[in-house]
C-alpha positions in Angstrom: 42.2 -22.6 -65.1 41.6 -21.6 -61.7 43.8 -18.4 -60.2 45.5 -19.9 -56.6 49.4 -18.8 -57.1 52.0 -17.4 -58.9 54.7 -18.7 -60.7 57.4 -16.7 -62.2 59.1 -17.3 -65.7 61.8 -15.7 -67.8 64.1 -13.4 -67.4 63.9 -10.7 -64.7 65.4 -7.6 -65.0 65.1 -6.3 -61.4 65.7 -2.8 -60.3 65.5 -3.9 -56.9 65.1 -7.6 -54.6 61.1 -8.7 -55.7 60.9 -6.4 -58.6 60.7 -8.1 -62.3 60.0 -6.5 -65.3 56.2 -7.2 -66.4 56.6 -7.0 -70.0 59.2 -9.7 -70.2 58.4 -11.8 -67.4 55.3 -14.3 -68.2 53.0 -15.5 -65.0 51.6 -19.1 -65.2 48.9 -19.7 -62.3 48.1 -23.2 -61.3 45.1 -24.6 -59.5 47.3 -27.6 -58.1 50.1 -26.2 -55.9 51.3 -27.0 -52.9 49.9 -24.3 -51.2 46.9 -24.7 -52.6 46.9 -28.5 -51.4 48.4 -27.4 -47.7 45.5 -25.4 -47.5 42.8 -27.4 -48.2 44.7 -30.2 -46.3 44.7 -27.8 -43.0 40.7 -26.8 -43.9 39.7 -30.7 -44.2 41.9 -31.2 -41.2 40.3 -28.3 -38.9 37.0 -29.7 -40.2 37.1 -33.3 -39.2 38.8 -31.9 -35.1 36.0 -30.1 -35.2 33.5 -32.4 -35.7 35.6 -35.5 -33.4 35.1 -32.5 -30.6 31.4 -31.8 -31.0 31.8 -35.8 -30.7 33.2 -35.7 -27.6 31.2 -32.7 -26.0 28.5 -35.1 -27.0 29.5 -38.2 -25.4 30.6 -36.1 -22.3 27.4 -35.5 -21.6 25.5 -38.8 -21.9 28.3 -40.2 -19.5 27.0 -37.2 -17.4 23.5 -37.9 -17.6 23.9 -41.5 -17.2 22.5 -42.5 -20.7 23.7 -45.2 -23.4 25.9 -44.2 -26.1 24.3 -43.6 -29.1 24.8 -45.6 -32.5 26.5 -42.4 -34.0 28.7 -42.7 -31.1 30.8 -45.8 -31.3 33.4 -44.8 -33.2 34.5 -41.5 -30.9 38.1 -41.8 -29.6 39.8 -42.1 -33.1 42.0 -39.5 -32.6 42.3 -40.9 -28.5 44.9 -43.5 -26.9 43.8 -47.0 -26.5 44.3 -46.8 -22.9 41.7 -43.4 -23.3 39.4 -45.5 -24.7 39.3 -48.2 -22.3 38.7 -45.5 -19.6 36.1 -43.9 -21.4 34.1 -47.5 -21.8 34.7 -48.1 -18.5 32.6 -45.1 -17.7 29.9 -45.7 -20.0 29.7 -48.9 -18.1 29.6 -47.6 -14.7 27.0 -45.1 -16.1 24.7 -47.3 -17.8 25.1 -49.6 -14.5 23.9 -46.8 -12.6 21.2 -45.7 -14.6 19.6 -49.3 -14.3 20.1 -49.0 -10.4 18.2 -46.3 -10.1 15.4 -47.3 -12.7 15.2 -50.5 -10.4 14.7 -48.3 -7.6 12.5 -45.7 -8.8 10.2 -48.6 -10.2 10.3 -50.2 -6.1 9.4 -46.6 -4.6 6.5 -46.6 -7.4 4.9 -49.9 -6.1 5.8 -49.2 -2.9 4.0 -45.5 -2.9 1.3 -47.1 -4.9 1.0 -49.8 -2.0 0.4 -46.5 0.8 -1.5 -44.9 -1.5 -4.5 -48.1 -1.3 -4.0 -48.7 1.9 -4.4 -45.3 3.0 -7.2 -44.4 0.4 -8.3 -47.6 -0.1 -8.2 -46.8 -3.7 -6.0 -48.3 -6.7 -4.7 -45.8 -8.9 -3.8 -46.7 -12.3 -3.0 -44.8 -15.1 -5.4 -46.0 -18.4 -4.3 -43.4 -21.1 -2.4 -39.9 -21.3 -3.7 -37.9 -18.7 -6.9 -40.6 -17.2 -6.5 -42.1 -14.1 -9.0 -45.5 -12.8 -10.0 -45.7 -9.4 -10.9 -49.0 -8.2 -12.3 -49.1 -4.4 -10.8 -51.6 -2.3 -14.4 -52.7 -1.0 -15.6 -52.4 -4.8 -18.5 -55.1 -4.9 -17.4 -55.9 -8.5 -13.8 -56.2 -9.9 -15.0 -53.8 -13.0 -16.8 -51.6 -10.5 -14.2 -48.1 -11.2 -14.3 -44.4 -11.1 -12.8 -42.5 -14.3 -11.1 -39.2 -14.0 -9.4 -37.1 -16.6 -7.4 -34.3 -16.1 -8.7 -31.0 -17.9 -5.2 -29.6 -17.4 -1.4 -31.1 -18.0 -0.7 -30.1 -14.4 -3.4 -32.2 -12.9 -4.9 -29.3 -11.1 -8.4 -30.1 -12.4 -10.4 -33.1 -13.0 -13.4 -34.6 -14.4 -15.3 -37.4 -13.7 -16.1 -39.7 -16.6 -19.0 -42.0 -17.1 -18.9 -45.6 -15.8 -21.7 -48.4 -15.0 -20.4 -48.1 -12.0 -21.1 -44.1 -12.1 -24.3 -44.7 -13.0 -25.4 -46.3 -9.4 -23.8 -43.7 -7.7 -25.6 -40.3 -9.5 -27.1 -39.1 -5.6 -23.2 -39.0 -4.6 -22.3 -36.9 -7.4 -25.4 -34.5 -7.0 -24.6 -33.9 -3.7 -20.3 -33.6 -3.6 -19.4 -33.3 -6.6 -21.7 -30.6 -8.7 -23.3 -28.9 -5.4 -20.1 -29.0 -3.2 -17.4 -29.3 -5.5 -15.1 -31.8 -3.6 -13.3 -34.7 -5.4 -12.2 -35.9 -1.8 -15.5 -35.6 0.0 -17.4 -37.5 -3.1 -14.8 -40.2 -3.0 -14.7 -40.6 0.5 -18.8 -41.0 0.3 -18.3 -43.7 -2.3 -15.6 -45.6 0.2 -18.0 -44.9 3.2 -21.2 -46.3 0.7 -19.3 -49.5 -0.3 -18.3 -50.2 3.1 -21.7 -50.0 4.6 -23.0 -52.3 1.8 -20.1 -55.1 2.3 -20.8 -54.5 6.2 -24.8 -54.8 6.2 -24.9 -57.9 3.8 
């Protein structure tokens, strides 16, 4: 039987207040006492607060950062006022509204940049894979007619020039800007100034 308190039977002879005599006093212990119960009931107690705040400090902070409450999220509040509640979903909403907002206007500046970006270059930019980007020449001749470049590095500070047909027609270009001079922007303005005089002369 587990040891959690004392309970004192018999007859005491005390000399003093607290003081029994051991060899005719008899101690049960028992494993299912109140204080053993309080106990666990204040440790289960203290357990679960402490968990419904990590809760909170959670959903604090995707109301801050204007996310979507997670799945493991829905049922914060218990220990909140219905009125609490309400507020708190009102503020989720007003998040999550927000967060769309600016999506829709990130993805608007995107085109928009993208847009400049051809006119000004007179090059489309996409994006084909992690870290590739195509270049397709506004006066291209042919609509697969594209440049492929990959970044060697994450920050984009280098690139390389990957094979294409179209690359193929174009090798005196790349002799001369790329490998002898070492200039993305002078080789790519040679290719605009190339296409051009082709779509002109014809």
């Amino acid at each position: 039987m587990e040891i959690h308190s004392s309970l004192a039977l018999g007859r005491k002879e005390q000399t003093k207040e607290g003081d029994y005599d051991h060899s005719k006093t008899k101690v049960l212990h028992f494993s299912m006492n109140p204080a053993s119960l309080a106990k666990q009931q204040r440790k289960e107690e203290q357990h679960q607060l402490q968990e419904e705040c990590e809760r909170l400090r959670e959903l604090v902070r995707v109301l801050e950062g204007g996310g979507s409450i997670p799945g493991n999220l829905e049922m914060v509040g218990s220990l909140q006022s219905p009125q609490e509640i309400a507020e708190l979903k009102k503020q989720v909403e007003s998040a999550e509204l927000k967060n769309q907002r600016l999506k829709e206007v990130f993805q608007t500046k995107i085109q928009e940049f993208r847009k400049v970006c051809y006119t000004l270059t007179g090059y489309q930019i996409d994006i084909t894979t992690e870290n590739q980007y195509r270049l397709t020449s506004i006066y291209a001749e042919h609509q697969g007619d594209c440049l492929l470049f990959k970044a060697s590095s994450s920050s984009g500070g280098k690139m390389q020039l990957l094979e294409t047909e179209f690359s193929l027609t174009i090798r005196e270009l790349i002799d001369l800007h790329l490998l002898h001079q070492d200039s993305i922007p002078a080789f790519l303005s040679a290719v605009t100034l190339e296409l051009f005089s082709r779509q002109t002369c014809a």
